[in-house]
C-alpha positions in Angstrom: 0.0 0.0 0.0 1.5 3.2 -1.3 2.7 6.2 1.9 -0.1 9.1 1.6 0.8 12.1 -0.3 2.9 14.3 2.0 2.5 17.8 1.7 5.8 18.7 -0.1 4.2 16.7 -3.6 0.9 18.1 -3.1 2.3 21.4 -3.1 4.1 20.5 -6.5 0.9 18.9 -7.6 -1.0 22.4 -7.0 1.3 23.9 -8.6 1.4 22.6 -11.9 -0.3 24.7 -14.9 -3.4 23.4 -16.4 -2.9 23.2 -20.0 -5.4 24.6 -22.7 -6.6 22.2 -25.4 -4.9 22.9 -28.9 -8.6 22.8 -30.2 -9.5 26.1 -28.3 -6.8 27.9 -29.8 -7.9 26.4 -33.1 -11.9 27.4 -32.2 -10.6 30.9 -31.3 -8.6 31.5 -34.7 -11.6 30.3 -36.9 -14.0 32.4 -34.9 -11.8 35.8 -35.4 -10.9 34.8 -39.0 -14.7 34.2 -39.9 -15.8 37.7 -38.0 -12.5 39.7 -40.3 -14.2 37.9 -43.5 -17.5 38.8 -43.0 -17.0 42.4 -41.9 -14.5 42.7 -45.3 -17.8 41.1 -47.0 -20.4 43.7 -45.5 -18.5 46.6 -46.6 -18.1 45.7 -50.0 -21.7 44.6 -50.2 -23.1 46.5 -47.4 -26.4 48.4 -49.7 -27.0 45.6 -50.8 -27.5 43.5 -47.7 -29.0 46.7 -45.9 -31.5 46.5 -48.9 -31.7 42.9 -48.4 -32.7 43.5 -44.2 -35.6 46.2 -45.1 -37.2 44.1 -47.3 -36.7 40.6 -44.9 -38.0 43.1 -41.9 -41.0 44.7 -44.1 -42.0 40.7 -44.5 -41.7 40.0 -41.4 -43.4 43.1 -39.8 -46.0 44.1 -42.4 -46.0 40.7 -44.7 -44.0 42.6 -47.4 -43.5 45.5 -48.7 -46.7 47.9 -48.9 -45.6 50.2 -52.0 -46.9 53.2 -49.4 -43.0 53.3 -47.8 -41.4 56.8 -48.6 -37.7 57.7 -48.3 -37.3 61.3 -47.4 -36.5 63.5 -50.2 -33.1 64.5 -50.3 -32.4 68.3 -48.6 -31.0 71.1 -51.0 -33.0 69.9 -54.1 -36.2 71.2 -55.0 -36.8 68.8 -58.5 -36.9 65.0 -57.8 -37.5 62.1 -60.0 -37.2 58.7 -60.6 -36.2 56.2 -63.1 -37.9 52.9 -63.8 -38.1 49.5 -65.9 -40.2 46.4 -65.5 -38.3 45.3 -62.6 -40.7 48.0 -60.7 -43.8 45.9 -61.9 -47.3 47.8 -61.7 -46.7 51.3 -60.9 -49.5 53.7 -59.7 -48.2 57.4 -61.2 -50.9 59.5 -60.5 -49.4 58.6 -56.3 -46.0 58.9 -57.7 -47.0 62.3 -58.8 -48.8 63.3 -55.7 -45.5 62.6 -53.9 -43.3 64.9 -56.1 -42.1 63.4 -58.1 -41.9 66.0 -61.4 -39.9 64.0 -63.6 -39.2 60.3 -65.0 -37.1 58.6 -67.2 -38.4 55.4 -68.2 -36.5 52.1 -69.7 -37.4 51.9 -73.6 -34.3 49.4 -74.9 -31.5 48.0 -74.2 -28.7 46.3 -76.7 -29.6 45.1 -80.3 -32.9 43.6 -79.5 -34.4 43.9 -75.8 -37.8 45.9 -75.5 -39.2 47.0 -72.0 -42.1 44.9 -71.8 -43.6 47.6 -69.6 -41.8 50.5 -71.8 -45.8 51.6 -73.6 -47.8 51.4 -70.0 -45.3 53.0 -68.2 -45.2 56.0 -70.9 -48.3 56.5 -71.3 -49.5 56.5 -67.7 -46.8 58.9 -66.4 -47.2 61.6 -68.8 -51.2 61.0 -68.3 -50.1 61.8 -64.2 -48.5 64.8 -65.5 -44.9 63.6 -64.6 -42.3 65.1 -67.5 -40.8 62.2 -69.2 -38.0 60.6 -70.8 -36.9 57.6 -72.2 -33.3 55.6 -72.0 -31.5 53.0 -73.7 -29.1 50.6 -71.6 -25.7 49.8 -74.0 -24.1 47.1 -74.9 -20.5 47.8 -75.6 -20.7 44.0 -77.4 -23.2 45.6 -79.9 -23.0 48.0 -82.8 -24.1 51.6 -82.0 -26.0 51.7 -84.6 -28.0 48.7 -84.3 -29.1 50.1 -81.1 -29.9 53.3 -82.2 -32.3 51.9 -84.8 -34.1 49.8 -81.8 -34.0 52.9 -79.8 -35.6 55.2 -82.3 -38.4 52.0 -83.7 -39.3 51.9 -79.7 -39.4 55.2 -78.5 -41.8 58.3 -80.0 -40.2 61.5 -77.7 -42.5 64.5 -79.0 -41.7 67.4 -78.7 -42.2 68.2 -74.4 -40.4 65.4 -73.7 -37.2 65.6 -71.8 -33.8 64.2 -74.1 -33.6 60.5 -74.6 -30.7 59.2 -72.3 -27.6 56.5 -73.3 -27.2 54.2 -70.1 -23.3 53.4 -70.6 -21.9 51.5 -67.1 -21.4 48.4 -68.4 -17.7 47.2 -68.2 -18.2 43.7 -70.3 -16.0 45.2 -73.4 -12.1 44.5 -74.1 -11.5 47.6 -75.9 -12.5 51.0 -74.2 -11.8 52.7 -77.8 -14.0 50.7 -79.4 -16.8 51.2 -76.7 -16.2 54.8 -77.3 -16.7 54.8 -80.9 -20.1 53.1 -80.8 -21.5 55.2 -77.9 -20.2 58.5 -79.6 -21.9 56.5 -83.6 -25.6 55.6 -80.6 -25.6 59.8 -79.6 -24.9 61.7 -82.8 -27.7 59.4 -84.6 -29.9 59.8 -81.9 -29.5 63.4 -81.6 -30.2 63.6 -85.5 -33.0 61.7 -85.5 -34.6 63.7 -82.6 -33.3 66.8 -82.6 -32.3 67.4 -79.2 -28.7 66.4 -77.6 -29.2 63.2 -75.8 -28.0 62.5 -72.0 -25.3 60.6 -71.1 -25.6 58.6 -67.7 -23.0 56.4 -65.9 -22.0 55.4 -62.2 -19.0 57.5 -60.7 -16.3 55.1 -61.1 -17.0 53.9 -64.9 -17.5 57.6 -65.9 -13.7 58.6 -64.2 -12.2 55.8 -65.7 -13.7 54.8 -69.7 -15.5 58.1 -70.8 -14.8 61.3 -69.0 -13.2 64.1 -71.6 -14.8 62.1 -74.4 -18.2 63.3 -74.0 -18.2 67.0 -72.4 -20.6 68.4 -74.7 -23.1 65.9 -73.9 -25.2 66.5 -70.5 -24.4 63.8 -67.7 -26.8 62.2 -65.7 -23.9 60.8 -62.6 -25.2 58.2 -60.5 -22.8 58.0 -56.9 -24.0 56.4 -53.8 -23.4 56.8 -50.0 -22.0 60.5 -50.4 -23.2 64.1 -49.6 -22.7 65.2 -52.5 -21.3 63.5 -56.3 -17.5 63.7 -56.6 -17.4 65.2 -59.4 -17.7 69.5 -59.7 -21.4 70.6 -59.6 -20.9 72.2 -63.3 -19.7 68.5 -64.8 -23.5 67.0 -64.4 -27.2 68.2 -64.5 -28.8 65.3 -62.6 -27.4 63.2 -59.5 -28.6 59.4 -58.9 -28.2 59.6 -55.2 -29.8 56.3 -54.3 -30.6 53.1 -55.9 -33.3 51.5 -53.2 -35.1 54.8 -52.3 -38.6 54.4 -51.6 -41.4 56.3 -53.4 -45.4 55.8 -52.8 -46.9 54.4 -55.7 -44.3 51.8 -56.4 -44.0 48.4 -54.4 -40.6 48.0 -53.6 -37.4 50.3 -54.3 -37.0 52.9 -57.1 -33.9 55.2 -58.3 -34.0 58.4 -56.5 -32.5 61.5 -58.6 -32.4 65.1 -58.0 -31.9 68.1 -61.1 -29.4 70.5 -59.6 -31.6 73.6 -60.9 -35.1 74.8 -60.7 -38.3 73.3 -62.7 -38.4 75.8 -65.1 -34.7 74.6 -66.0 -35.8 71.3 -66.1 -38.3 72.1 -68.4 -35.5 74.3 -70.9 -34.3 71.0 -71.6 -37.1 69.4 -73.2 -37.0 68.8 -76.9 -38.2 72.1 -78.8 -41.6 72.3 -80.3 -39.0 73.1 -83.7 -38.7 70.0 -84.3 -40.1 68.5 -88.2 -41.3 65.2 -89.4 -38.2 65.4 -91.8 -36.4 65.6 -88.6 -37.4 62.5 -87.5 -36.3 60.8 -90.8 -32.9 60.8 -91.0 -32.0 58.4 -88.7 -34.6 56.4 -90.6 
C-alpha cells in the first residue's frame, strides 16, 4: 500500500499549470478569421445586404412590402425624380405624382434587341399623371451603335415636351475602351439627329472617371454615386445626380432610383425637346 501524499508533492501537484486544449486555440482563430471575413464582405456589399434586411424586416413586420413606404427626399433639391423599368412591376403614377415626383425617365431598350415589356404602360400612364418624361436606352459595348440606335428610335416616340432621350453606358463587359467609345459616340450623334435634341449621357461614378470622361463633355451627364453628400465630381460637370438606388417612393412596391436636377423646374423644363422639331427631322436616322 502506497505512503499518503505528503505535503511537499501536493504542493508541487497544485502547482502545476493546467494546459489549454490545442482545439480552443484552433476554435478561437476560426471564430476571429470568420468575423474579419464577414466584416470585409459587409463593406463591399453593405447596400446591398442593408437593402436585403428592409425588405426581410418589411416581410416580417407588415407581410411585405406595402408600395406606401417613402424615403425622405433628399435636402438642398427642389426637382426629384425617378427612373424605372419592369423590374418596378405595376406602378401607380398619379401617387407617384402626388409625392413629387416631377420627372421620370423610363427604360425603352436596351442592346440590339431587348424591349421594356412595360416600356408603352409606363409612358403613357406617367405623362397621363403629368410627370415630365423621358426615355433611356441601356448599352451594350458588345453591340454596334447603330443597331441600337435603330431599336431605340423603332421603340421610343419623344415628342416634342419630352425631356432628351438618355444613353445608359456602365457596363464594363467590353475589351477595348476605344471601341466602346466609338459606338457610344456613332448611338448619340444618330440619336440626336434623329430627334433633334442632344441626348443625355448617364453612368456610375467610377465607370464615368475611368472609360468616358473628356470624351463626351458636350453631352449633359446624368452621374449616379451612392453613399455620399454630395457627387464627386464638380457641380458644373452634371445636370442630374442618382443619389440612391433602393429609395422608396409611394406608388411603387418596392425600391425605385431616387434622382435630384441641380436647378429649378423651369430649367428642367429648358431642356425638353423644342416644339421646332419637323417630321423630316425624324427621318434621317430612318
Amino acid at each position: 500500500m502506497p505512503p499518503p501524499p505528503t505535503a511537499n508533492t501536493t504542493t508541487k501537484s497544485a502547482r502545476r499549470p493546467t494546459r489549454r486544449g490545442p482545439w480552443r486555440r484552433g476554435l478561437l482563430v476560426v471564430v476571429l478569421l470568420g468575423l474579419a471575413l464577414g466584416l470585409t464582405y459587409y463593406a463591399r456589399h453593405q447596400v446591398q445586404l442593408n437593402r436585403y434586411a428592409r425588405r426581410a424586416w418589411a416581410t416580417f413586420t407588415k407581410g411585405g412590402l406595402t408600395g406606401r413606404e417613402k424615403t425622405p427626399l433628399l435636402a438642398g433639391y427642389s426637382v426629384h425624380g425617378i427612373d424605372v423599368s419592369a423590374y418596378q412591376g405595376h406602378i401607380d403614377w398619379p401617387e407617384v405624382a402626388r409625392n413629387r415626383v416631377r420627372f421620370a425617365f423610363i427604360k425603352a431598350s436596351e442592346g440590339a434587341t431587348l424591349r421594356d415589356p412595360r416600356f408603352a404602360r409606363n409612358w403613357r400612364q406617367a405623362r397621363a399623371a403629368g410627370v415630365l418624361c423621358g426615355a433611356y436606352h441601356y448599352f451594350q459595348p458588345n453591340r454596334n451603335g447603330q443597331i441600337q440606335a435603330d431599336l431605340f428610335a423603332r421603340t421610343v416616340p419623344l415628342a416634342p415636351g419630352d425631356l432628351p432621350p438618355v444613353l445608359d453606358v456602365e457596363s464594363s463587359s467590353f475589351h477595348d475602351v476605344a471601341v466602346l467609345r466609338r459606338e457610344v459616340a456613332r448611338w448619340l450623334r444618330l440619336i440626336e439627329a434623329h430627334y433633334g435634341v442632344r441626348p443625355i449621357l448617364y453612368s456610375n461614378h467610377s465607370f464615368y472617371k475611368r472609360h468616358l470622361a473628356g470624351h463626351f463633355d458636350k453631352y449633359p451627364l446624368w452621374l449616379a454615386h451612392y453613399e455620399v453628400e454630395r457627387p464627386a465630381l464638380p457641380r458644373s460637370k452634371w445636370i442630374i445626380w442618382q443619389h440612391s438606388d433602393e429609395a422608396y417612393v409611394p406608388g411603387i412596391r418596392g425600391v425605385v432610383d431616387f434622382n435630384v436636377f441641380k436647378g429649378n423646374f423651369e430649367a428642367l423644363q429648358a431642356l425638353r425637346i423644342p416644339a421646332t422639331e419637323t417630321a423630316q427631322t425624324r427621318s434621317k436616322h430612318r
